[in-house]
C-alpha positions in Angstrom: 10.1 -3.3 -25.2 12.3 -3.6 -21.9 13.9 -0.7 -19.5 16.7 -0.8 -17.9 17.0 2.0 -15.3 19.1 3.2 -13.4 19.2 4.6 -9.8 20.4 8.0 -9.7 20.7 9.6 -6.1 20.0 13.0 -4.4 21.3 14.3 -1.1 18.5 16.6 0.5 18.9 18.7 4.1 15.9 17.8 6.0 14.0 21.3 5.3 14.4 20.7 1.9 12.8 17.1 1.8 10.1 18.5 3.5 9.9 21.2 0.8 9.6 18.6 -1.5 6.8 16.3 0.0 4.8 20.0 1.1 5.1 21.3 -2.4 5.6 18.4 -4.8 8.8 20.0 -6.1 11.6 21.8 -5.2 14.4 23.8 -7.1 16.8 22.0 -5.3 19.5 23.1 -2.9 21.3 26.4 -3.4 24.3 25.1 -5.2 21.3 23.7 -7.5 19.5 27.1 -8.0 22.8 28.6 -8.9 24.2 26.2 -10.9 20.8 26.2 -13.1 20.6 22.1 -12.9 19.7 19.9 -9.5 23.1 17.3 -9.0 22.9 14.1 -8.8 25.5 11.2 -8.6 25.3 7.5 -9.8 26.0 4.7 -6.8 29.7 4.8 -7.6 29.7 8.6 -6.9 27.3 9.6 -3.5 29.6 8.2 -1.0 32.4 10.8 -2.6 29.8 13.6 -3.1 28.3 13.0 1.1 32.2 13.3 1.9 32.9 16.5 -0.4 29.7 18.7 0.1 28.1 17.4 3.1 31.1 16.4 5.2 30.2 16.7 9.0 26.4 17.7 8.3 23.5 16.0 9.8 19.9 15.9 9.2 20.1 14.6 5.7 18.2 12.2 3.5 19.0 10.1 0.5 16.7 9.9 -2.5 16.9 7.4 -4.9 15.4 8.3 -8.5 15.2 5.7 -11.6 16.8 7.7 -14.4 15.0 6.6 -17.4 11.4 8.5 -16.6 13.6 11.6 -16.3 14.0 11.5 -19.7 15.2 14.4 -22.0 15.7 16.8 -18.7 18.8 14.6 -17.5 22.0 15.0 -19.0 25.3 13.4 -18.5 27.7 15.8 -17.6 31.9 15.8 -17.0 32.7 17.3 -13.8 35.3 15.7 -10.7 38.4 14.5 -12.7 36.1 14.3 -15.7 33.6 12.0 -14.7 29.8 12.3 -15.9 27.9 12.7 -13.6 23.9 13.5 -14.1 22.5 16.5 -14.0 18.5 17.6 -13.9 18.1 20.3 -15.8 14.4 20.9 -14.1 12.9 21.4 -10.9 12.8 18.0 -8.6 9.0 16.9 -8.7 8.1 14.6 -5.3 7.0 11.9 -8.1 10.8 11.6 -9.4 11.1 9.8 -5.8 11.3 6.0 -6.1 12.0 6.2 -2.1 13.9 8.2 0.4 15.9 7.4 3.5 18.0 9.0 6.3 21.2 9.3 5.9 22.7 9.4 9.2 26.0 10.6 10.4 27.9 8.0 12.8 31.1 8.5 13.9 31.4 11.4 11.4 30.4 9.3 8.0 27.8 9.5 6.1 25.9 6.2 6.7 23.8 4.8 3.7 21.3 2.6 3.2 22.0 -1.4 2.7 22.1 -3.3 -0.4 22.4 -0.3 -2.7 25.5 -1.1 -3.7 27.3 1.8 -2.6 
């Protein structure tokens, strides 16, 4: 039998990416913990959700996740214009992380990573 996964993405301030590696799992960010599920965005959706909810913030990192071994606790959800987007609907565990990289603010936008298609 043959996955296919997808990367799904997570923007992370700096303190809480260290949460994450210190603890092995995190909440998520306050919008998370209040919302009851962590955010994420497909590729075709971070760039937008940088420029919405992080807009002029530094200090940030991007996690990639592969959505398959999320399994049952990821649902796809209708939210901007009714777009699905995915939601976690569990804490963040450190070994969700394929990989995570800075995410730099240069000239006032968000900066990501190359070749992910975003």
């Amino acid at each position: 039998m043959h996955f296919t996964f997808m990367t799904v993405f997570k923007i992370l301030q700096a303190h809480e990416w260290a949460t994450l590696r210190a603890e092995g799992r995190i909440e998520g960010a306050p919008i998370d913990v209040t919302d009851g599920y962590v955010h994420l965005s497909t590729a075709g959706q971070v760039a937008e959700t940088a420029a919405r909810h992080f807009a002029g913030q530094d200090d940030l990192f991007l996690l990639g996740l592969d959505d398959a071994p999320l399994g049952d606790a990821l649902k796809w959800e209708p939210s901007r214009g009714g777009a699905l987007f995915p939601h976690l609907y569990r804490e963040l565990r450190l070994s969700d992380v394929q990989w995570a990289q800075p995410l730099p603010l240069i000239d006032g936008v968000h900066r990501f990573p190359a070749g992910l298609g975003i």
